[in-house]
C-alpha positions in Angstrom: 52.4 -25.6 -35.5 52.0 -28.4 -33.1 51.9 -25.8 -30.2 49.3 -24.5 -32.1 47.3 -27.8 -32.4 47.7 -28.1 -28.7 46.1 -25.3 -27.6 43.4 -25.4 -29.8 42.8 -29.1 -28.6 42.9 -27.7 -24.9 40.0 -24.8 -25.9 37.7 -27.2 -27.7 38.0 -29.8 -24.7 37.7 -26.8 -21.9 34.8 -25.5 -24.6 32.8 -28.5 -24.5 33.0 -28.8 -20.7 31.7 -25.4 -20.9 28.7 -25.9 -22.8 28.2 -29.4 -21.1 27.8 -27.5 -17.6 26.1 -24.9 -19.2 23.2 -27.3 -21.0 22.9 -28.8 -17.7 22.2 -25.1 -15.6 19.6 -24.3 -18.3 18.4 -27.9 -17.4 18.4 -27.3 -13.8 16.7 -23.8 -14.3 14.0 -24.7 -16.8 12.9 -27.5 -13.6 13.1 -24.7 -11.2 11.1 -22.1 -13.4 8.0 -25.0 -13.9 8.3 -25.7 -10.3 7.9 -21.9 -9.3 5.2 -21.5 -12.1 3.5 -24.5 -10.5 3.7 -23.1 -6.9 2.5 -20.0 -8.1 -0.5 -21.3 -9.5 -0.9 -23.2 -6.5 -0.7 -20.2 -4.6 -3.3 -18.1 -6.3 -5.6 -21.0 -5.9 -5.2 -21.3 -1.9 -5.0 -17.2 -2.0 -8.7 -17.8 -3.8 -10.1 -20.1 -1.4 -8.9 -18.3 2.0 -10.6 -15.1 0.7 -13.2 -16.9 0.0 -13.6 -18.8 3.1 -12.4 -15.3 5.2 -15.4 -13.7 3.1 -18.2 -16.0 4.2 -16.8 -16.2 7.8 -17.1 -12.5 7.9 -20.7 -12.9 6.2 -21.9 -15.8 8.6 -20.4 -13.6 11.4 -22.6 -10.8 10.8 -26.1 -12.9 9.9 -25.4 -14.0 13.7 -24.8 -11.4 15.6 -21.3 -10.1 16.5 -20.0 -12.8 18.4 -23.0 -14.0 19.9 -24.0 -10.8 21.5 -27.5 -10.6 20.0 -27.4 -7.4 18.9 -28.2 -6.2 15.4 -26.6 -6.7 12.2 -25.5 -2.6 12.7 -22.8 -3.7 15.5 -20.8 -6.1 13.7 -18.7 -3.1 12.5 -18.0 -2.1 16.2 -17.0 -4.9 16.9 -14.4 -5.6 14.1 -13.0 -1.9 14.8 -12.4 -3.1 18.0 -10.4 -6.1 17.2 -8.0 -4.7 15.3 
C-alpha cells in the first residue's frame, strides 16, 4: 500500500509541474497573440496610409505632367507602362 502511496505522490508532484508549465505557455501565448493582434492592427494602419500616400503621388504625378515632360494629362499612362 505504501508503494502505492508513492507513486501516487510522484504523479500529483510530476502533475502539478505539468500544469504549472503549462499555465505559464498559455501565459506566454496569450502575450504573444495581443502582441500579433497589435502588430496587425498596426499594420493595416501603415498599409492604409502608404496606399494612401502611393494614391495621391500617383494623382499629383498626373495633375503635373508625367515627370515634368509637359505633356498632357493623356501621357502619364505611357509613361507608367514604361516603368514597369
Amino acid at each position: 500500500m505504501s508503494a502505492c502511496r508513492e507513486k501516487h505522490a510522484e504523479f500529483t508532484s510530476a502533475l502539478s509541474e505539468t500544469e504549472a508549465q503549462h499555465a505559464a505557455g498559455v501565459k506566454e501565448h496569450e502575450a504573444i497573440s495581443k502582441e500579433l493582434e497589435r502588430a496587425n492592427k498596426d499594420f493595416k494602419e501603415f498599409e492604409r496610409k502608404d496606399i494612401k500616400a502611393r494614391e495621391d503621388l500617383k494623382h499629383a504625378k498626373v495633375r503635373r505632367g508625367c515627370r515634368g515632360c509637359r505633356h498632357s494629362v493623356l501621357c502619364f499612362p505611357l509613361h507608367l507602362q514604361a516603368r514597369i
